[in-house]
C-alpha positions as CSV (number, residue, x, y, z in Angstrom):
1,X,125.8,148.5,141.0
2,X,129.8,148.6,139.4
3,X,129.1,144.6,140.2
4,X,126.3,144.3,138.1
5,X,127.7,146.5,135.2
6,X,130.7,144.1,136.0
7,X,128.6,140.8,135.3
8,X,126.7,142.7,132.3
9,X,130.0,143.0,130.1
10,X,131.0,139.7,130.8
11,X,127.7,138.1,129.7
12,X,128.0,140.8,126.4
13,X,131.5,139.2,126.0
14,X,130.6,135.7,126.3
15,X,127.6,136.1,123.7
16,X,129.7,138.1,121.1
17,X,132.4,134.6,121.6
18,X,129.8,132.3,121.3
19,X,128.0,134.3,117.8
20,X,131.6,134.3,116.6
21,X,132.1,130.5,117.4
22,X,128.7,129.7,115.7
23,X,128.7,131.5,112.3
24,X,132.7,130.7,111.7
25,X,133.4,127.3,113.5
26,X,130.0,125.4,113.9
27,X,127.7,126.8,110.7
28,X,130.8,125.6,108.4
29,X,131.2,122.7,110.1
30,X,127.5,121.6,109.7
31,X,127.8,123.1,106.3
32,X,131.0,121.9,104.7
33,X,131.9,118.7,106.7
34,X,134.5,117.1,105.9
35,X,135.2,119.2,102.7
36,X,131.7,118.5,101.8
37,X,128.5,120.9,101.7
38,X,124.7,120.4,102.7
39,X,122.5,120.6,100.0
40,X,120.2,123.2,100.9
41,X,116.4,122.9,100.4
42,X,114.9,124.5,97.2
43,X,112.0,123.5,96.5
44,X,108.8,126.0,96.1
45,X,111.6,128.3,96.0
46,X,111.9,131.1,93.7
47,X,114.9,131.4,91.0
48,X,116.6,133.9,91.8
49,X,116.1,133.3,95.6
50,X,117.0,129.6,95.4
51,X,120.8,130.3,93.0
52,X,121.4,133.1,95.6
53,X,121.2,130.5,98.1
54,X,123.7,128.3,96.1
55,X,126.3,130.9,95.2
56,X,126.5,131.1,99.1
57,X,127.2,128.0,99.4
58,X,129.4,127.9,96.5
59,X,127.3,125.4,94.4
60,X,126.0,125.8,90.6
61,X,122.8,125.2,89.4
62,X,121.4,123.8,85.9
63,X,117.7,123.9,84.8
64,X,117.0,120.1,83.9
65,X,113.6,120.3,83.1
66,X,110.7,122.8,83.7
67,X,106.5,122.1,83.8
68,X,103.4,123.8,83.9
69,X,101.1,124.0,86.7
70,X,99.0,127.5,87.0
71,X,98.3,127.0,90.9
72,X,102.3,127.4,90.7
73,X,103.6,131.3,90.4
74,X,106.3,131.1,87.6
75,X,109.9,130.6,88.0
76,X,109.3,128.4,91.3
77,X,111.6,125.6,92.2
78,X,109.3,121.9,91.5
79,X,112.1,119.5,92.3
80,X,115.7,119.0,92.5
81,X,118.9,116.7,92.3
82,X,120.4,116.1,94.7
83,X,118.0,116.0,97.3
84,X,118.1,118.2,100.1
85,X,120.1,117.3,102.9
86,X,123.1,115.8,100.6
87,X,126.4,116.4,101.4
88,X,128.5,116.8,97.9
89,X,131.3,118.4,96.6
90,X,132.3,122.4,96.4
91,X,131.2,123.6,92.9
92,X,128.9,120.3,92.7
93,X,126.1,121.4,90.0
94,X,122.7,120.9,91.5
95,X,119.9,120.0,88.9
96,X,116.4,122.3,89.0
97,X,113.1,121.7,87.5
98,X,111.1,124.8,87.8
99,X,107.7,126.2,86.9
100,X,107.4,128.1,83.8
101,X,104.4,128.1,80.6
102,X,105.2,126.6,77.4
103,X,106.9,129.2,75.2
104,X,104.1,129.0,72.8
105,X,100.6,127.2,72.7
106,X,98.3,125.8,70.3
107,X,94.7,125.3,70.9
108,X,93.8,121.9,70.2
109,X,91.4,119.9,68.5
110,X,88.9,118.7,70.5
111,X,86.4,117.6,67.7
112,X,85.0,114.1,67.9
113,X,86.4,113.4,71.1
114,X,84.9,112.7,74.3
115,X,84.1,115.5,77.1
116,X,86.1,113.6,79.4
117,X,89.1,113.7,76.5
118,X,88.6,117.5,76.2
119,X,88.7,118.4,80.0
120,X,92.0,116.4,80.0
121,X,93.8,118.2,77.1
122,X,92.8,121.4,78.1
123,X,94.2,120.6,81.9
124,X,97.4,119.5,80.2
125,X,97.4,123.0,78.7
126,X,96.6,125.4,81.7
127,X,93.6,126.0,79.9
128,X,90.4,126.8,81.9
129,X,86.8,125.3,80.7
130,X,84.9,128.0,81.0
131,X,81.6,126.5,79.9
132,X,80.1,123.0,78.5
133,X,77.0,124.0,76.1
134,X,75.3,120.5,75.4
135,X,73.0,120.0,71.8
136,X,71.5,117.3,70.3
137,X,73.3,116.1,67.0
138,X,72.6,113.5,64.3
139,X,76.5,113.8,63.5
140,X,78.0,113.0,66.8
141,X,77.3,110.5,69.4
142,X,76.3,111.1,73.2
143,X,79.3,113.0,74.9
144,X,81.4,113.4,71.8
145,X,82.6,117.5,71.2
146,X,81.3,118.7,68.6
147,X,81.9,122.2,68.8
148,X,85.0,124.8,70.7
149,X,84.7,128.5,71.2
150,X,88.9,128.8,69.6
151,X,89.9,127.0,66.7
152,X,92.6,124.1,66.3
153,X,95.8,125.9,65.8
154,X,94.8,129.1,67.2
155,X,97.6,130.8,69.8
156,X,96.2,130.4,73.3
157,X,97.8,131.2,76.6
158,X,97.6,129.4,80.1
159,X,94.8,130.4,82.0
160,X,92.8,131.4,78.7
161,X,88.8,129.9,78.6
162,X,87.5,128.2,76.5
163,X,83.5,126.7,75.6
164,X,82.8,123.4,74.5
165,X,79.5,121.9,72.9
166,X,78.9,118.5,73.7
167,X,76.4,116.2,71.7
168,X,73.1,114.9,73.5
169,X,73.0,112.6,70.7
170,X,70.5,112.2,67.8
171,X,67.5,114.4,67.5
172,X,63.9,113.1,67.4
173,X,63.8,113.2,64.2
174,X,61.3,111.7,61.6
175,X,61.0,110.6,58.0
176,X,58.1,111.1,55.8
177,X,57.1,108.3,53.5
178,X,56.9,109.9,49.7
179,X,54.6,109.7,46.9
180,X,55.3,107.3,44.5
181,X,52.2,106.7,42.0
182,X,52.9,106.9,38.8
183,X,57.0,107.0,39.2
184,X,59.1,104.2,37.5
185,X,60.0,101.3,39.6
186,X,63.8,102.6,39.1
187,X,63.1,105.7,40.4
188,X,60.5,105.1,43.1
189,X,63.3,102.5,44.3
190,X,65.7,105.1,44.6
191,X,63.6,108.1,46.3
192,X,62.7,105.2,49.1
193,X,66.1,104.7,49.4
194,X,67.3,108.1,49.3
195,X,64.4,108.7,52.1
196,X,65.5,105.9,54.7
197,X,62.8,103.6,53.3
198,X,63.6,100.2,52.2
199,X,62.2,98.3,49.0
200,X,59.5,95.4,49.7
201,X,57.6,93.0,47.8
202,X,57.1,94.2,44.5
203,X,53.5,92.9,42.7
204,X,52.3,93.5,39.0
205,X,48.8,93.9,37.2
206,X,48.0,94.9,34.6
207,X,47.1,98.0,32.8
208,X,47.1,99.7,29.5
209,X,46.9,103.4,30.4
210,X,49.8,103.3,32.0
211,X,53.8,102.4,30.5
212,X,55.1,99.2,32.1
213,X,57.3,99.3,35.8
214,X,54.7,102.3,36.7
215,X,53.9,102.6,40.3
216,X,50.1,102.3,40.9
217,X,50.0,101.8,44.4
218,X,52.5,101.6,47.9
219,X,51.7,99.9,50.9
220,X,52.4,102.5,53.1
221,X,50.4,105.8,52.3
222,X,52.4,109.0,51.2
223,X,52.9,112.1,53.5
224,X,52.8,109.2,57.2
225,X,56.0,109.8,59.1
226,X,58.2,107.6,61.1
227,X,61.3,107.9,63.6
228,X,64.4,108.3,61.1
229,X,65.9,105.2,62.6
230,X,63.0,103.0,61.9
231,X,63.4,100.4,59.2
232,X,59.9,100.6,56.9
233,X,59.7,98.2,54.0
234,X,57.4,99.8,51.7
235,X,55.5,97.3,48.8
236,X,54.8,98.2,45.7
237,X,52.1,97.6,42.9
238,X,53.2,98.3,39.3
239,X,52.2,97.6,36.3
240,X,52.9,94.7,34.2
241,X,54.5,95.1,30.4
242,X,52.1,94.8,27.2
């Protein structure tokens, strides 16, 4: 039994020499070879974790850059210089870029450009597209926004959501051809115009009820409708001077 108590200690005594010989011959060693230190791995790191790390290892830090991503907590390590790995001097300033939101944020304008052109702005943002509301529109054309649930210029925040309406393009929409008997060639000319209609063949004949450059009859009759992108040429009959 005292011969197994014996061995006991001894193999205590060893371990304690070899922990000792580990963390204050080998660690530093490994660490600060030849006057040099290991970069240590950072990345996906928090902050405060990451500078505790290099105050240890009696490095600096500088923040170099920071980005946005919302899948990323805040304050996370994204990349630094040098790599991990590096052997570099004592005191050797290691570069971060870490994960933090914009300081302040503008909604954007998103009018009059394309869906695809939204989703990316927004993305760029750490906005989230809530919902896409589609509409037919005689203003915009097919996949073009053409309405957003904030304004332009409005202050937003990552992870805020936000509703666009995207056109279908033009409505089936019609035209209705207009009376013109007894209007003035001028004026019949410019309610056809002002209609969508275009200005045919004009005839004469003669009359003397009527003042001259009256309309007495159209070739297309009043109150028929057509598809607003149709081109109609519509012929008049008027009538002659004295």
């Amino acid at each position: 039994m005292k011969l197994l108590r014996d061995y006991l200690v001894i193999f205590a005594g060893i371990g304690i020499v070899v922990a000792l010989l580990f963390n204050n011959v080998i660690l530093p060693l490994y660490v600060n070879w030849n006057d040099e230190i290991r970069v240590p791995s950072l990345t996906h790191t928090d902050l405060t974790k990451g500078t505790k790390i290099l105050k240890e290892r009696t490095l600096e830090w500088t923040i170099k850059d920071t980005i946005f991503r919302r899948d990323i907590p805040s304050g996370f390590i994204m990349d630094q210089y040098p790599e991990a790995g590096q052997m570099v001097k004592e005191n050797r300033k290691i570069q971060l870029t870490i994960n933090l939101p914009p300081a302040k944020l503008e909604m954007p304008d998103l009018i009059a450009i394309t869906e695809r052109q939204a989703i990316i702005a927004l993305d760029r943002l750490g906005l989230v597209l809530m919902e896409t509301i589609t509409d037919s529109s005689d203003q915009f054309e097919r996949t073009v926004v053409m309405e957003q649930s904030v304004l332009a210029g409005m202050p937003v925040a990552p992870g805020d959501s936000i509703t666009i309406t995207v056109s279908l393009g033009k409505r089936n929409l019609k035209k209705s051809m207009p009376d013109l008997l007894n209007k003035g060639l001028d004026e019949a000319t410019r309610i056809l115009e002002s209609q969508g209609f275009l200005l045919g063949e004009v005839q004469t004949t003669q009359s003397s009820d009527l003042l001259p450059n009256t309309v007495v009859s159209q070739s297309v009759l009043a109150g028929k409708e057509f598809p607003r992108e149709r081109i109609i040429q519509v012929d008049l009959m008027i009538t002659d001077g004295f």
